[in-house]
C-alpha positions as CSV (number, residue, x, y, z in Angstrom):
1,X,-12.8,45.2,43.4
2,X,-14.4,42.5,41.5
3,X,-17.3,42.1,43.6
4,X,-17.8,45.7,43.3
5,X,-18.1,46.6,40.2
6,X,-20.4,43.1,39.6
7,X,-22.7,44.5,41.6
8,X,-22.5,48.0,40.5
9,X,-23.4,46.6,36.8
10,X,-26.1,44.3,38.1
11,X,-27.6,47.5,39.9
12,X,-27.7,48.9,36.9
13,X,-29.0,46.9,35.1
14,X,-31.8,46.4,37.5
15,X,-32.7,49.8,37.7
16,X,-32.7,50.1,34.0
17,X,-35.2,47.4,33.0
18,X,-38.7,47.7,33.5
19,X,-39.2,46.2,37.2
20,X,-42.0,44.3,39.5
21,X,-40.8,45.0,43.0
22,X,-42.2,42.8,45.6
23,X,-44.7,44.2,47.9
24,X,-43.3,45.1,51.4
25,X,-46.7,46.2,53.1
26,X,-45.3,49.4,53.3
27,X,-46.1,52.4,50.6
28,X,-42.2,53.5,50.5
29,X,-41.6,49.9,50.3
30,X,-39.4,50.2,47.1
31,X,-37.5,53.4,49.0
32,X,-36.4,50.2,51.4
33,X,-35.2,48.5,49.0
34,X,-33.4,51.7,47.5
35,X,-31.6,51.7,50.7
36,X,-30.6,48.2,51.3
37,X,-29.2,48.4,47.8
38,X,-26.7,51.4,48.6
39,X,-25.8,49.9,52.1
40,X,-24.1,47.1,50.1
41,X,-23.2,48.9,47.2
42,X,-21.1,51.6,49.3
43,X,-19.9,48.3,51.5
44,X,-18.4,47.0,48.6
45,X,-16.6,50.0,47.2
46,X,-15.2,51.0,51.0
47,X,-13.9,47.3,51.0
48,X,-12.2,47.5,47.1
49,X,-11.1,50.9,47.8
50,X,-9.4,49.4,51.3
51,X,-8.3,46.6,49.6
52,X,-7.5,46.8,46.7
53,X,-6.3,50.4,46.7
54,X,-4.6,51.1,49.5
55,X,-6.3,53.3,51.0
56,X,-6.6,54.8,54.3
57,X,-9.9,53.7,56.5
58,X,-10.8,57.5,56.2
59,X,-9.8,58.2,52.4
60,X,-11.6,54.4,51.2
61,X,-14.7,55.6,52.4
62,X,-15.0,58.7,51.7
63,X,-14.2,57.7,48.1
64,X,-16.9,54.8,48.5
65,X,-19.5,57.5,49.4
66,X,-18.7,59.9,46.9
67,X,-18.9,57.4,44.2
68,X,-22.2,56.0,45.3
69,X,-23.9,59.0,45.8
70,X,-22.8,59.9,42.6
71,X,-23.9,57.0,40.9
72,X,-27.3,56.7,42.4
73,X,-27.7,60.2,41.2
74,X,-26.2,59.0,37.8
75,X,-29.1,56.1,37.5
76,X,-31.8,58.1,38.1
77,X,-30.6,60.5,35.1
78,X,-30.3,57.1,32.9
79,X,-33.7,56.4,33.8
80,X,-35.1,59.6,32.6
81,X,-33.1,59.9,29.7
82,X,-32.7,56.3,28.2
83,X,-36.0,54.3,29.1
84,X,-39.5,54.7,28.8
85,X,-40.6,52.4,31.4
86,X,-38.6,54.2,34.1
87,X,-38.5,57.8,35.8
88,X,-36.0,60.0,37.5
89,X,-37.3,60.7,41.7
90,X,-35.3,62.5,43.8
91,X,-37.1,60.1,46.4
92,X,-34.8,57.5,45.5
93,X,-31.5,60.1,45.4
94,X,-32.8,60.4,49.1
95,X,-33.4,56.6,49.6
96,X,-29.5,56.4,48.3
97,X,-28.3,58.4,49.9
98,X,-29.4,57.4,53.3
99,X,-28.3,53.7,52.4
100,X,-24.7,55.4,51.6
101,X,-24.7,57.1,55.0
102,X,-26.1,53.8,57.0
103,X,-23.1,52.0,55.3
104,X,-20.7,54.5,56.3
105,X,-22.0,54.8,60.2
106,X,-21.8,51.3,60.3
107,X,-18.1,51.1,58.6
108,X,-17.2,54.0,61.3
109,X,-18.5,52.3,64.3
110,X,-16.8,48.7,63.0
111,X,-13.2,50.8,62.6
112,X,-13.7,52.8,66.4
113,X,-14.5,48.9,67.8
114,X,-11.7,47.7,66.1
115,X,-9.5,50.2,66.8
């Protein structure tokens, strides 16, 4: 669980202070990033939630979803609310979310290998 909450307060940190993304060629290059973010992120709460918890496969990651969903959503509130350099985009709820749902497919396929 360590490792997931670390990275959940670095995240947050991140995407609290003003922020010079590197240029990926692409125009929705920092919705790429958004997503590679939330793959890990919901990787590592499945894995603490497994682990650490107890849980089932099935209840881990839903929980690791639902919490990182929810917590994407939560930053981009924080944004809004407590900086000036920052904004709330439901673009990046979207970009999250998608990262979440990668994560998850790729948990899912892992387990029915495994299994």
């Amino acid at each position: 669980m360590p490792a997931a909450i670390g990275y959940s307060i670095v995240l947050l940190v991140v995407c609290l202070r003003p922020l010079k993304l590197p240029n990926l060629g692409v125009s929705f290059g920092d919705k790429v990033l958004h997503t590679l973010a939330y793959v890990v992120l919901a990787f590592l709460w499945y894995a603490a939630f497994i682990y650490q918890s107890k849980f089932n496969s099935r209840k881990a990651l839903l929980w690791a979803c639902v919490f990182s969903i929810f917590f994407g959503m939560v930053i981009e509130v924080f944004q809004e609310v407590f900086t000036t350099t920052r904004q709330a985009d439901v673009m990046d709820v979207v970009a999250n979310t998608v990262g979440v749902l990668f994560s998850a497919f790729l948990i899912m396929l892992k387990n029915r290998i495994t299994s």
